[in-house]
C-alpha positions as CSV (number, residue, x, y, z in Angstrom):
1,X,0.0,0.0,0.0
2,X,1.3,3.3,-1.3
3,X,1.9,5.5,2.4
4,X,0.9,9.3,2.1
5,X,3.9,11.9,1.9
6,X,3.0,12.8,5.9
7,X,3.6,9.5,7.0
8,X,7.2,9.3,5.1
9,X,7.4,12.7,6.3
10,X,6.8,11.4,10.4
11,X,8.8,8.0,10.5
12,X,11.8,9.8,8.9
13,X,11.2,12.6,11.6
14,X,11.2,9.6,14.4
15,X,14.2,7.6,12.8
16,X,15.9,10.9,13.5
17,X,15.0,11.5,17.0
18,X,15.6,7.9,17.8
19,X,19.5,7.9,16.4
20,X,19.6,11.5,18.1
21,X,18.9,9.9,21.5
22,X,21.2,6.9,20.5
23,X,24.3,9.3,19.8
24,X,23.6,11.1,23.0
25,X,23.2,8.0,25.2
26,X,26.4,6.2,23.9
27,X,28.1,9.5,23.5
28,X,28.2,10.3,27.4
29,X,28.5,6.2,27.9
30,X,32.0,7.0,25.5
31,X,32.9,10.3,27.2
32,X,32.8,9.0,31.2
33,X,35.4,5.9,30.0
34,X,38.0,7.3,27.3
35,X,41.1,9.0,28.5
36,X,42.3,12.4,28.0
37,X,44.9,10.9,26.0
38,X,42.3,9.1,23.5
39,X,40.9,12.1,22.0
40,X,41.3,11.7,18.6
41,X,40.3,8.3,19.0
42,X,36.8,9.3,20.9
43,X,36.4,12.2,18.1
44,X,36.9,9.6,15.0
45,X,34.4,7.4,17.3
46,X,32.2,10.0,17.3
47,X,32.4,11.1,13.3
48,X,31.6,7.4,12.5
49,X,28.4,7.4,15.2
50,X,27.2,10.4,13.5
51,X,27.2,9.1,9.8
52,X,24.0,7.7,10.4
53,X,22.1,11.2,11.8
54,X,24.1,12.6,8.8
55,X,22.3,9.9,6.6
56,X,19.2,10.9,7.6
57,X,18.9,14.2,7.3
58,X,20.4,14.1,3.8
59,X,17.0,11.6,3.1
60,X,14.9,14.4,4.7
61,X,16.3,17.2,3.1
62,X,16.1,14.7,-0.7
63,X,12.3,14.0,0.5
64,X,11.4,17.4,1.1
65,X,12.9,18.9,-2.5
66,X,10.8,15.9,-4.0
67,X,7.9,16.9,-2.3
68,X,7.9,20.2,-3.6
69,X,8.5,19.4,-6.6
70,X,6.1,17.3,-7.2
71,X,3.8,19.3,-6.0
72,X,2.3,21.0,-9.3
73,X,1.4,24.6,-10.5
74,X,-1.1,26.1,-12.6
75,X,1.5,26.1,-15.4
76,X,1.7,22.6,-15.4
77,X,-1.8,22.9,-16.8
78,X,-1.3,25.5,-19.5
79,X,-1.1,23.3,-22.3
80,X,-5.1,23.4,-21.9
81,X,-5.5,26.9,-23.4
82,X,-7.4,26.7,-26.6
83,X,-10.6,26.1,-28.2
84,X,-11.0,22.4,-28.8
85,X,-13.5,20.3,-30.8
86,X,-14.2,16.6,-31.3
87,X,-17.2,14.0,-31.2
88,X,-18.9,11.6,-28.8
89,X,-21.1,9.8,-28.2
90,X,-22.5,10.6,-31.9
91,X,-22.4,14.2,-31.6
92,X,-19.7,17.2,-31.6
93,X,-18.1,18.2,-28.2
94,X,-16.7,21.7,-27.4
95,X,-13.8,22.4,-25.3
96,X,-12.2,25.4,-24.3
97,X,-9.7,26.6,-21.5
98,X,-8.6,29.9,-20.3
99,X,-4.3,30.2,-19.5
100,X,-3.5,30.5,-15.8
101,X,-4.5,34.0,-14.1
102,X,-5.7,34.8,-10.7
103,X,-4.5,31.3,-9.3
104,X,-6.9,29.7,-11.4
105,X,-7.9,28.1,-14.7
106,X,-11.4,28.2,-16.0
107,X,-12.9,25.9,-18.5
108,X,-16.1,24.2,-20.3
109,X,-17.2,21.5,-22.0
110,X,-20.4,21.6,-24.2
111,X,-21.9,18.0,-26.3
112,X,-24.5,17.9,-28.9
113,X,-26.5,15.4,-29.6
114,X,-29.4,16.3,-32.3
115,X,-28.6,19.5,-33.1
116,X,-29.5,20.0,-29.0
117,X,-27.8,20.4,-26.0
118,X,-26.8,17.2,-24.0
119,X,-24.8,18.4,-21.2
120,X,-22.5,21.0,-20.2
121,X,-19.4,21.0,-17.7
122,X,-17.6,24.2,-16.1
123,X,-14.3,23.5,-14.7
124,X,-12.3,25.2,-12.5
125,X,-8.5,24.6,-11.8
126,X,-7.7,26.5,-8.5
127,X,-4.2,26.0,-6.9
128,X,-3.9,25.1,-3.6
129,X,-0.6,24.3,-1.3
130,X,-1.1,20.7,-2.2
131,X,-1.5,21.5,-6.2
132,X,-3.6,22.2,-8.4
133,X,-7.3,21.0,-7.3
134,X,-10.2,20.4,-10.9
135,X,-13.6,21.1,-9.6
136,X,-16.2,20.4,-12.6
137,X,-20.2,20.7,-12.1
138,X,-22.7,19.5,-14.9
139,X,-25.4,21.0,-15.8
140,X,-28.5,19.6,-18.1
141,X,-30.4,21.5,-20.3
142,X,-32.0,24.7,-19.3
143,X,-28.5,24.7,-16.9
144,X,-30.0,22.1,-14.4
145,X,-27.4,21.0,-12.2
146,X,-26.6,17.5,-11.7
147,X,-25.1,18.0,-8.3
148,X,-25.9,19.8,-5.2
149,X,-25.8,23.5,-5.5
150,X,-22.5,23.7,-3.3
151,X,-21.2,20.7,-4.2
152,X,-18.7,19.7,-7.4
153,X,-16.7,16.7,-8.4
154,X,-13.6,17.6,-7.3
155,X,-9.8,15.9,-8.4
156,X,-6.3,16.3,-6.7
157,X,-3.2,16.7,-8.9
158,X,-1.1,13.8,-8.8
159,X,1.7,14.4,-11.4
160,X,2.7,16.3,-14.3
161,X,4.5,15.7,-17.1
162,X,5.6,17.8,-20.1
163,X,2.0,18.4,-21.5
164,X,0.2,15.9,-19.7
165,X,-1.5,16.4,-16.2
166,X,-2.7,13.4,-13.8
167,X,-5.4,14.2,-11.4
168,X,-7.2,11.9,-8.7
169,X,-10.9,11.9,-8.3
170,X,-11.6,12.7,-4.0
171,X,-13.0,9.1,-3.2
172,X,-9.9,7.6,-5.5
173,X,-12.8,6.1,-7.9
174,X,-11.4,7.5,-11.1
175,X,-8.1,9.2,-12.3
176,X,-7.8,11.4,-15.0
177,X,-5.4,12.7,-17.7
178,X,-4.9,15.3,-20.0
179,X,-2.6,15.0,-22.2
180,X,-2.0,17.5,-25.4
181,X,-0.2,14.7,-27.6
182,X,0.5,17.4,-30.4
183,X,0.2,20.8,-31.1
184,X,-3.6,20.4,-32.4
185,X,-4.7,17.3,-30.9
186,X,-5.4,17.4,-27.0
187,X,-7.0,14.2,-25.5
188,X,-8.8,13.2,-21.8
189,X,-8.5,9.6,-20.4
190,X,-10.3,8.2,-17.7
191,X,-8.8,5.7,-15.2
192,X,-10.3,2.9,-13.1
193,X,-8.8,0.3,-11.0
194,X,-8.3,-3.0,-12.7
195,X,-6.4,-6.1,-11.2
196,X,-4.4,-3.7,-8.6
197,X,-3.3,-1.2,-11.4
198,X,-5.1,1.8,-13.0
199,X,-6.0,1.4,-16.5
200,X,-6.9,4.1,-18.5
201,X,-8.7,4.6,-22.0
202,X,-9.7,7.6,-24.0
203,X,-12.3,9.4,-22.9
204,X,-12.5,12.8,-25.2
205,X,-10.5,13.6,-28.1
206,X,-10.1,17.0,-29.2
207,X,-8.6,18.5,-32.3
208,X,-7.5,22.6,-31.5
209,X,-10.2,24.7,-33.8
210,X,-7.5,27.6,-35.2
């Protein structure tokens, strides 16, 4: 089972407090029996005891740069900008996303089916300390909204990539991606557990409209 970043973050933070109490315990053990004369010997003792809180602390410091680096802007997102169209479901679909301003990104989604409106989704990409977090609501015709009026489906950022964005779904149900594979051609997968692995397919394909 995959551990969340604060638990790493904790047992590192108690591997360190236990080898600091271990260095001070055998230190004054060391310091009560060696001789004046032994000095360099004791301080060599001591260099080789502290390798380990040396250690540590050099995993720490590498876990915390990963962690913030994996941590995901708004610009990890920009490759969204655009007006995008494609088909589903035996219609045309409509895309388009705003660049990042305002610590957010705003988008839509509108399919036909008919010649009439089928649904419509507004999204909204607002960073947060954790990352960038999608909220999208859907609306029926007549701008009926499937969900609550204060509630949206909302996804935490994962990973990104050079033009490709992974987000989580909040009850880890469904993961996302959007991925611009080209300059004109921008495409959105959906994930879902299979076998202990996420498998993902193409949901929406989008070619840029110029």
């Amino acid at each position: 089972m995959l551990q969340e970043p604060s638990q790493i973050l904790g047992r590192l933070f108690f591997v360190i407090q236990l080898i600091l109490w271990n260095l001070a315990t055998q230190g004054s053990q060391s310091a009560a029996l060696i001789k004046p004369k032994s000095t360099i010997h004791f301080t060599k003792m001591k260099l080789v005891k502290s390798f380990p809180l040396f250690l540590a602390l050099f995993l720490l410091t590498t876990f915390a740069k990963a962690q913030t680096a994996s941590t995901g802007t708004l610009n990890d997102l920009s490759f969204l900008e655009g007006h995008w169209l494609g088909t589903y479901n035996g219609g045309p679909i409509e895309a388009g996303w705003t660049g990042p301003a305002g610590n957010n990104i705003m988008g839509y989604i509108r399919m036909i089916k008919d010649d009439k409106p089928a649904l419509y989704e507004v999204f909204a990409f607002e960073q947060s300390e954790k990352g960038p977090i999608a909220r999208v609501k859907h609306f029926k015709p007549g701008l009926i909204a499937l969900e609550e009026k204060n509630v949206s489906d909302t996804y935490n950022f994962i990973e990104a990539k050079k033009n490709q964005a992974l987000f989580e779904k909040d009850d880890v149900s469904v993961r996302i991606i959007y991925e611009r594979r080209s300059q004109n051609q921008l495409v959105i997968q959906r994930g879902k557990m299979e076998d202990n692995k996420w498998v993902f397919a193409d949901l929406f394909i989008f070619n840029r409209i110029p």
